[in-house]
Biopython code that builds the backbone (N, CA, C, O; Angstrom):
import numpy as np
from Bio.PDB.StructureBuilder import StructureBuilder

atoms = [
    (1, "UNK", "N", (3.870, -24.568, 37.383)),
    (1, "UNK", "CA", (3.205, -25.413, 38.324)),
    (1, "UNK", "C", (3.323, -26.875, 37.930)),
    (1, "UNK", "O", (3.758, -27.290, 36.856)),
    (2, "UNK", "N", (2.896, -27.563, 38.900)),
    (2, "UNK", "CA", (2.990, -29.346, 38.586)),
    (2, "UNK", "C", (1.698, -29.151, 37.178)),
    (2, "UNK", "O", (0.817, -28.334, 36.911)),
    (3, "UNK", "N", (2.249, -30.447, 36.549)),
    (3, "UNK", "CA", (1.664, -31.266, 35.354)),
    (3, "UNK", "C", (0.799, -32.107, 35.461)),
    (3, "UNK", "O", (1.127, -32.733, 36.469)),
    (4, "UNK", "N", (-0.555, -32.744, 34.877)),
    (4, "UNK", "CA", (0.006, -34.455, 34.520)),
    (4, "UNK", "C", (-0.496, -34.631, 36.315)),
    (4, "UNK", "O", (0.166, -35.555, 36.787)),
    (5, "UNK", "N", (-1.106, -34.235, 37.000)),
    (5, "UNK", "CA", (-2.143, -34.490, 38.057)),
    (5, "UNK", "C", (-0.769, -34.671, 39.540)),
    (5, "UNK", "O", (-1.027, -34.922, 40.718)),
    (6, "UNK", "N", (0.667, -34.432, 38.902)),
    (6, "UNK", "CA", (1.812, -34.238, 39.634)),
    (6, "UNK", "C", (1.453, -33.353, 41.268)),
    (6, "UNK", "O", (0.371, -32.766, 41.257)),
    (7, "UNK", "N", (2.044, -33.273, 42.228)),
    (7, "UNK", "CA", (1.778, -32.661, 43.087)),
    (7, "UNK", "C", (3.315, -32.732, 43.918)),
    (7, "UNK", "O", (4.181, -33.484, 43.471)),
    (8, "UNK", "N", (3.606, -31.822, 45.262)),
    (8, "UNK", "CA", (4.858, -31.511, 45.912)),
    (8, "UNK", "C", (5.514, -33.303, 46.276)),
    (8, "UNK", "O", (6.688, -33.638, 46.439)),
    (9, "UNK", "N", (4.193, -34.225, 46.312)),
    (9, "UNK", "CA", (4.543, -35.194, 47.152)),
    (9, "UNK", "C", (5.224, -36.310, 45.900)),
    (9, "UNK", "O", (5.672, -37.453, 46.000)),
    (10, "UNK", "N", (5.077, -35.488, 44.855)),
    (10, "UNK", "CA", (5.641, -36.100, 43.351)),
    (10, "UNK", "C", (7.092, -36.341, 43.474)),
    (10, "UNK", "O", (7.560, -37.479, 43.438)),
    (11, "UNK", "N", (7.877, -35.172, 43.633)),
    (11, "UNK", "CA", (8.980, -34.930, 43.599)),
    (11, "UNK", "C", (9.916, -36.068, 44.234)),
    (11, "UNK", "O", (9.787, -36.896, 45.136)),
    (12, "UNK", "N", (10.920, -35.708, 43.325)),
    (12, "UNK", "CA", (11.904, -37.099, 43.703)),
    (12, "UNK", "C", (12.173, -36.909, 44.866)),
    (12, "UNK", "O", (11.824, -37.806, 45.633)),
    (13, "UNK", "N", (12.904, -35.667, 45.476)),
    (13, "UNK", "CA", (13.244, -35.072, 46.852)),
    (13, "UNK", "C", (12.343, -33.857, 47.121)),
    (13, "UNK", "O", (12.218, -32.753, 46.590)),
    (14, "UNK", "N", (11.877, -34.369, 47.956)),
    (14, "UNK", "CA", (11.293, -32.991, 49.212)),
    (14, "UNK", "C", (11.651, -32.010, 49.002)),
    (14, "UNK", "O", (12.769, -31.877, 48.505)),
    (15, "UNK", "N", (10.799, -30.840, 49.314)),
    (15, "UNK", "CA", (11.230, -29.190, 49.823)),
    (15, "UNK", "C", (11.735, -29.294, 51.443)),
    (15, "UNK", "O", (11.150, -29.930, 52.319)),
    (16, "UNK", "N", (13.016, -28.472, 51.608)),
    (16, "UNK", "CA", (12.843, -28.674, 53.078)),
    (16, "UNK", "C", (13.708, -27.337, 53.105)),
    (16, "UNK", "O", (14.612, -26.935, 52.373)),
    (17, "UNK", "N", (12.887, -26.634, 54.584)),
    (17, "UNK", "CA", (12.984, -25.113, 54.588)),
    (17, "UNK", "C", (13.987, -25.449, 56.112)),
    (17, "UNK", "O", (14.095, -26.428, 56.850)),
    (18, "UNK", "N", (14.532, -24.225, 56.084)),
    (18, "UNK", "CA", (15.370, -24.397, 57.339)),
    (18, "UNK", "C", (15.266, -22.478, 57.379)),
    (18, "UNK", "O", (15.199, -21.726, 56.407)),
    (19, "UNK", "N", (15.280, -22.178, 58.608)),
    (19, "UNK", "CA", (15.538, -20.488, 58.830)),
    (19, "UNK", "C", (16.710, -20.673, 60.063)),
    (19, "UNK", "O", (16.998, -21.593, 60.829)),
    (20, "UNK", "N", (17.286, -19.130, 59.806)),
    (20, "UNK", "CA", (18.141, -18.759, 60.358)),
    (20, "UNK", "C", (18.148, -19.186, 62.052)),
    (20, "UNK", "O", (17.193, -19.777, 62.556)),
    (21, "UNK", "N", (18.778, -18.983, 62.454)),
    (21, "UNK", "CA", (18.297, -19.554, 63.962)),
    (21, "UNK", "C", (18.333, -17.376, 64.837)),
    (21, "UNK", "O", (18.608, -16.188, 64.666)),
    (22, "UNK", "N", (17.747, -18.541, 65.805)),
    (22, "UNK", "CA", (17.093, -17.342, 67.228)),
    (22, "UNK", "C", (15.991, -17.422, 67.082)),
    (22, "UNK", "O", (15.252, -17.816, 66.180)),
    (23, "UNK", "N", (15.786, -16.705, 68.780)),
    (23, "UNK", "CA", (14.948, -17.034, 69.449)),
    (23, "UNK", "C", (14.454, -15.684, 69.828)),
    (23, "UNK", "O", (13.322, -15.580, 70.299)),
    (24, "UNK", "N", (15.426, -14.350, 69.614)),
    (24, "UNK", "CA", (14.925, -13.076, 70.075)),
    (24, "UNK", "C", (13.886, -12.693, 69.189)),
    (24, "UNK", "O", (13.332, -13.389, 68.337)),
    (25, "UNK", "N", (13.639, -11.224, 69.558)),
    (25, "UNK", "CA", (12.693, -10.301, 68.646)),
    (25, "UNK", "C", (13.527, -9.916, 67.415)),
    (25, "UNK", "O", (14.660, -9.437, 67.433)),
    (26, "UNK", "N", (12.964, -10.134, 66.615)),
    (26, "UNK", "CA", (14.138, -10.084, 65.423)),
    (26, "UNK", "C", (13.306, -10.794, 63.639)),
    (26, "UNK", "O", (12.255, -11.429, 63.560)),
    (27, "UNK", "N", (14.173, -10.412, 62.539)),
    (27, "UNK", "CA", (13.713, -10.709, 61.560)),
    (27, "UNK", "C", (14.603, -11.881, 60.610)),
    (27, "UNK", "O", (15.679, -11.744, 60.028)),
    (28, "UNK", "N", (13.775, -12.966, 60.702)),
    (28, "UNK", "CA", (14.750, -14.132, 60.348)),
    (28, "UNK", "C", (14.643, -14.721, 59.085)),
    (28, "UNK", "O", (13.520, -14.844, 58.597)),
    (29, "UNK", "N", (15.492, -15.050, 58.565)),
    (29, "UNK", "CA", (15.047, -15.551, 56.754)),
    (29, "UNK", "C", (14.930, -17.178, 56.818)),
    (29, "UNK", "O", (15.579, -17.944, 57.531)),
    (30, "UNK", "N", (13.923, -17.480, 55.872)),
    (30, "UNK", "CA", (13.720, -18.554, 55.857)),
    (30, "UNK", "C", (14.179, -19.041, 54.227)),
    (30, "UNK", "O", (13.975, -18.442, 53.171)),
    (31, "UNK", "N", (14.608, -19.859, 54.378)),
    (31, "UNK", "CA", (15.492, -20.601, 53.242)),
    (31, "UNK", "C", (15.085, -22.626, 52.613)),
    (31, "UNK", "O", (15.666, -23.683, 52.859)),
    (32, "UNK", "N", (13.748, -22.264, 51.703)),
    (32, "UNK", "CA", (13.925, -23.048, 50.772)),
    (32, "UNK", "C", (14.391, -24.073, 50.307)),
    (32, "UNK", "O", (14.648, -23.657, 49.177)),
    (33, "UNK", "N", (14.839, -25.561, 50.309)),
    (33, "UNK", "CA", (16.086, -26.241, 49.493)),
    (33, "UNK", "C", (15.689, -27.125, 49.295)),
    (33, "UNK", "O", (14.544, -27.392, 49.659)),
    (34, "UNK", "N", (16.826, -28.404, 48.300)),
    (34, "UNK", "CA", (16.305, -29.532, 48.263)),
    (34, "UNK", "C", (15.102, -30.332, 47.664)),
    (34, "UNK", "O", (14.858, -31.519, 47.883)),
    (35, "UNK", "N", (14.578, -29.697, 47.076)),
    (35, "UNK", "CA", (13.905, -30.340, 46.393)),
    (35, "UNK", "C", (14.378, -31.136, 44.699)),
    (35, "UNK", "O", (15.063, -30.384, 44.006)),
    (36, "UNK", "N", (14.170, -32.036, 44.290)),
    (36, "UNK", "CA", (14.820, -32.481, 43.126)),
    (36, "UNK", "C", (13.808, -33.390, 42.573)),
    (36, "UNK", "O", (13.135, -34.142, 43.278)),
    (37, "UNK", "N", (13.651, -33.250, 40.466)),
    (37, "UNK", "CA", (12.874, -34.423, 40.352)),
    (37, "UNK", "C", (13.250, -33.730, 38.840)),
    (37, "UNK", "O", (13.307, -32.595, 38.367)),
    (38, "UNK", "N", (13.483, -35.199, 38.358)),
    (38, "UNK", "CA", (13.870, -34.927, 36.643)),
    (38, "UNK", "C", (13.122, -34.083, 35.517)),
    (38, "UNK", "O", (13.405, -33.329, 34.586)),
    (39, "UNK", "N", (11.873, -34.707, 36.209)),
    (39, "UNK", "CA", (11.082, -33.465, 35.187)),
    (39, "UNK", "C", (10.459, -32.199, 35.196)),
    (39, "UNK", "O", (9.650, -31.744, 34.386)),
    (40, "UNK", "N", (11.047, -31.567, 36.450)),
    (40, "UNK", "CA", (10.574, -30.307, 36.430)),
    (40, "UNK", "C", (11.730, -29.296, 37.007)),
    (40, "UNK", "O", (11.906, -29.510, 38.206)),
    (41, "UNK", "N", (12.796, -27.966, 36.345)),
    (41, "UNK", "CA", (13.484, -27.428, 36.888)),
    (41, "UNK", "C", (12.844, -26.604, 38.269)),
    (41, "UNK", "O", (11.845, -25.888, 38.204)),
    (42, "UNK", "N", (13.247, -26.733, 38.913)),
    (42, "UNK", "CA", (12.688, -26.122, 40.568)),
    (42, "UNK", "C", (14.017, -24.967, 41.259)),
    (42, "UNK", "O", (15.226, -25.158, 41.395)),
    (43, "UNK", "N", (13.142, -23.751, 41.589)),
    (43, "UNK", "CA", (13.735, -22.614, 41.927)),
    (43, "UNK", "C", (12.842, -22.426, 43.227)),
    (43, "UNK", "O", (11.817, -23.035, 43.534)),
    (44, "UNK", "N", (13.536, -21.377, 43.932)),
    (44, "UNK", "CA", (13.009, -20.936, 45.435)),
    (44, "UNK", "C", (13.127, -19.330, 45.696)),
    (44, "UNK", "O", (13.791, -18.543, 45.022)),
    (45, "UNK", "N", (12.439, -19.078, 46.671)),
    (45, "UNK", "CA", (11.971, -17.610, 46.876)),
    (45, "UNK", "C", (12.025, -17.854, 48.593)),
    (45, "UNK", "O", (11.315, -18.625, 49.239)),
    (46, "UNK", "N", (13.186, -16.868, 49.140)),
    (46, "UNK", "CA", (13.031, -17.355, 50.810)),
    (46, "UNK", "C", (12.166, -15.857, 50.877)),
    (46, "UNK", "O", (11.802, -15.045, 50.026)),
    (47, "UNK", "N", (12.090, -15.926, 51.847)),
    (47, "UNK", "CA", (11.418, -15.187, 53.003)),
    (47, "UNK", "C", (11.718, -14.732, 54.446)),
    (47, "UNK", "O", (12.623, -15.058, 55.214)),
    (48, "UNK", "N", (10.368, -13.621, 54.622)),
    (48, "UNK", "CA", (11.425, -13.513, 56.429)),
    (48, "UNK", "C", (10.257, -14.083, 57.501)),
    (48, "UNK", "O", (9.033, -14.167, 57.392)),
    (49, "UNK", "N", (10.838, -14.303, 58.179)),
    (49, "UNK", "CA", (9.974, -14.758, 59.748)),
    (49, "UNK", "C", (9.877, -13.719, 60.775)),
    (49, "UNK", "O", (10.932, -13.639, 61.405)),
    (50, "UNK", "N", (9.474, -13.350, 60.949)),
    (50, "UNK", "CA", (9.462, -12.144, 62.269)),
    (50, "UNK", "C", (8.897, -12.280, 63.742)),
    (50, "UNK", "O", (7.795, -11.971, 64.194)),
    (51, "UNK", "N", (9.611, -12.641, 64.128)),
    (51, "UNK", "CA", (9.366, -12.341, 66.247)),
    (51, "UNK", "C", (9.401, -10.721, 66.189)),
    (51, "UNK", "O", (10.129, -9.856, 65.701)),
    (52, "UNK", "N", (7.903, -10.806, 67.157)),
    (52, "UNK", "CA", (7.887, -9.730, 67.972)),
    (52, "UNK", "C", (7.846, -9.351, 68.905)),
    (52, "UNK", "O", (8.185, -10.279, 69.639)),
    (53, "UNK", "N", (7.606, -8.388, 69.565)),
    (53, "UNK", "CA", (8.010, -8.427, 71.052)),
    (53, "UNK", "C", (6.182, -8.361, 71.541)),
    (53, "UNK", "O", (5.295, -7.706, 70.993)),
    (54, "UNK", "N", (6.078, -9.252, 72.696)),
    (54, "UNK", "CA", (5.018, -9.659, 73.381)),
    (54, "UNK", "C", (4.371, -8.385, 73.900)),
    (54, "UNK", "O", (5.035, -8.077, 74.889)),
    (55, "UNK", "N", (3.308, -7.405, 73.703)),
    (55, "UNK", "CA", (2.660, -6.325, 74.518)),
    (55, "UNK", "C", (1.806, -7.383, 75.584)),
    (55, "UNK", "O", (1.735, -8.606, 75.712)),
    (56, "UNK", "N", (1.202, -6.184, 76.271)),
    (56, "UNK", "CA", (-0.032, -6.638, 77.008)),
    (56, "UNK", "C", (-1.288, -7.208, 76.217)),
    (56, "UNK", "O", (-1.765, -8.325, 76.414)),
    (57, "UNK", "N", (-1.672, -6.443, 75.454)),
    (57, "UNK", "CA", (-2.984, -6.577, 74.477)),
    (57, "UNK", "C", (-2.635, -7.679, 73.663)),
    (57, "UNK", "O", (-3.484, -8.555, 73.497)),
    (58, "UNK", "N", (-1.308, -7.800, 73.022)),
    (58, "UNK", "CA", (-1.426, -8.004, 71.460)),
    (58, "UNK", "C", (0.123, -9.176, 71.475)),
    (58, "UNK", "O", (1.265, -8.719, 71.487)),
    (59, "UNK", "N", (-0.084, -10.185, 71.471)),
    (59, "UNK", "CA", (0.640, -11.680, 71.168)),
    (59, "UNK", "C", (1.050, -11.757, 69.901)),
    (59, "UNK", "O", (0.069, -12.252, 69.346)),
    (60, "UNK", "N", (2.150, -11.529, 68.799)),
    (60, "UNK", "CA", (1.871, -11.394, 67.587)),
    (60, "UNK", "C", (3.231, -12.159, 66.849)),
    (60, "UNK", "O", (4.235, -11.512, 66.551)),
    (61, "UNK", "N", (3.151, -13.093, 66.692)),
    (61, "UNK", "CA", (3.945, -13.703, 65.394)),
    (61, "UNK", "C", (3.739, -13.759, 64.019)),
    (61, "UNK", "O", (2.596, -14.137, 63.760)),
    (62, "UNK", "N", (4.490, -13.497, 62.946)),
    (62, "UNK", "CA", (3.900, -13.057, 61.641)),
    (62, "UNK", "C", (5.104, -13.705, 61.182)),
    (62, "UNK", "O", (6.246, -13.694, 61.642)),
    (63, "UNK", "N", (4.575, -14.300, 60.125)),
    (63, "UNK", "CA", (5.158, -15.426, 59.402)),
    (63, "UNK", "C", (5.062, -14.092, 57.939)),
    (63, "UNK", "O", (4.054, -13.389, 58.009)),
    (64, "UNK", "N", (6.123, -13.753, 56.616)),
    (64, "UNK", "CA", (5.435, -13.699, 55.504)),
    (64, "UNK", "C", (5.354, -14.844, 55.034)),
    (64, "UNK", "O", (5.820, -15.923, 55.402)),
    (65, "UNK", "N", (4.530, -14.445, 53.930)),
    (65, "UNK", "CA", (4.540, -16.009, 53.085)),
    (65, "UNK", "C", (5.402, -16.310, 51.939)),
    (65, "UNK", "O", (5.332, -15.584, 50.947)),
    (66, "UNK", "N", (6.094, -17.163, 51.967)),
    (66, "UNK", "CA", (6.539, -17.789, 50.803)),
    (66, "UNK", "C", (6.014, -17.665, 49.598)),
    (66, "UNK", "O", (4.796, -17.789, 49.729)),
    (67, "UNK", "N", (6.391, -17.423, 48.105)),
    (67, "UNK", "CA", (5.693, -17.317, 47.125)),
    (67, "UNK", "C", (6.019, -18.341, 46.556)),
    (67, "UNK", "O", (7.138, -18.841, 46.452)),
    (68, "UNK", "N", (4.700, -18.800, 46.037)),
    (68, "UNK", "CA", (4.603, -20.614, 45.397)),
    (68, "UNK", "C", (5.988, -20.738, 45.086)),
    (68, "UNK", "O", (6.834, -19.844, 45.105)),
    (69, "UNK", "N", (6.106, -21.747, 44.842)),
    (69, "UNK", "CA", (7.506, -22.744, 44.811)),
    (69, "UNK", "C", (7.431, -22.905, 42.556)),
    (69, "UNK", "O", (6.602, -23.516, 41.881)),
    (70, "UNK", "N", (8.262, -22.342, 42.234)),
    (70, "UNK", "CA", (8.528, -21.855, 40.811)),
    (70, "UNK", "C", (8.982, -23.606, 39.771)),
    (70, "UNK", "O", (10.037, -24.240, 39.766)),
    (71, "UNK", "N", (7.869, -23.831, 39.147)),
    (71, "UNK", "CA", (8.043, -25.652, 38.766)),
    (71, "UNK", "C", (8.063, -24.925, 37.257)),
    (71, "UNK", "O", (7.431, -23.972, 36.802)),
    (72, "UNK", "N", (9.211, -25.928, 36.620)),
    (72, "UNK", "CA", (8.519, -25.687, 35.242)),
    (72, "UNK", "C", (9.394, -26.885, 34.157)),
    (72, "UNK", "O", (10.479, -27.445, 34.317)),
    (73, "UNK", "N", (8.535, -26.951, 33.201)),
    (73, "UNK", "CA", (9.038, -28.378, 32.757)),
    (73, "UNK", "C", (8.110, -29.087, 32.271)),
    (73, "UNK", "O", (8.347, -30.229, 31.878)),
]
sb = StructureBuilder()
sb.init_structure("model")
sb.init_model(0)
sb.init_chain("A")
sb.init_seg("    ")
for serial, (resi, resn, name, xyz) in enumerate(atoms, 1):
    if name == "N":
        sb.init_residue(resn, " ", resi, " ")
    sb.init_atom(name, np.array(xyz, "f"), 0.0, 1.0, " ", f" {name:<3s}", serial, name[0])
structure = sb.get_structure()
C-alpha cells in the first residue's frame, strides 16, 4: 500500500482502466494500466464487467471488483 501519507493522486502517472468494448449481454474484461511513480513498483489485477440481459422484474448490471491496486516500495 501507499507510504509516508502517499495516496493514488501521488503517483507520477495515473491508473487508467480501459475494458474491452461492447455493448451486448456479455462478459467483458477490464484492464488496469499506466500508472507510474519512482517509488513504488505497481502491478494490476483486471477483472470482468458483466451486461445482463434486462428481465421484467430485475435491471441488473454487475461490475466485479477490482482487487486493490498492488504498491510496494
Amino acid at each position: 500500500g501507499f507510504v509516508n501519507g502517499d495516496t493514488e493522486s501521488s503517483l507520477d502517472t495515473g491508473v487508467s482502466i480501459a475494458r474491452a468494448i461492447g455493448e451486448d449481454v456479455n462478459t467483458y474484461t477490464i484492464t488496469p494500466s499506466g500508472a507510474v511513480d519512482s517509488n513504488y513498483d505497481i502491478s494490476f489485477v483486471t477483472a470482468d464487467f458483466t451486461i445482463t440481459s434486462k428481465s421484467i422484474t430485475d435491471t441488473t448490471i454487475s461490475i466485479a471488483p477490482i482487487d486493490d491496486f498492488i504498491y510496494s516500495g
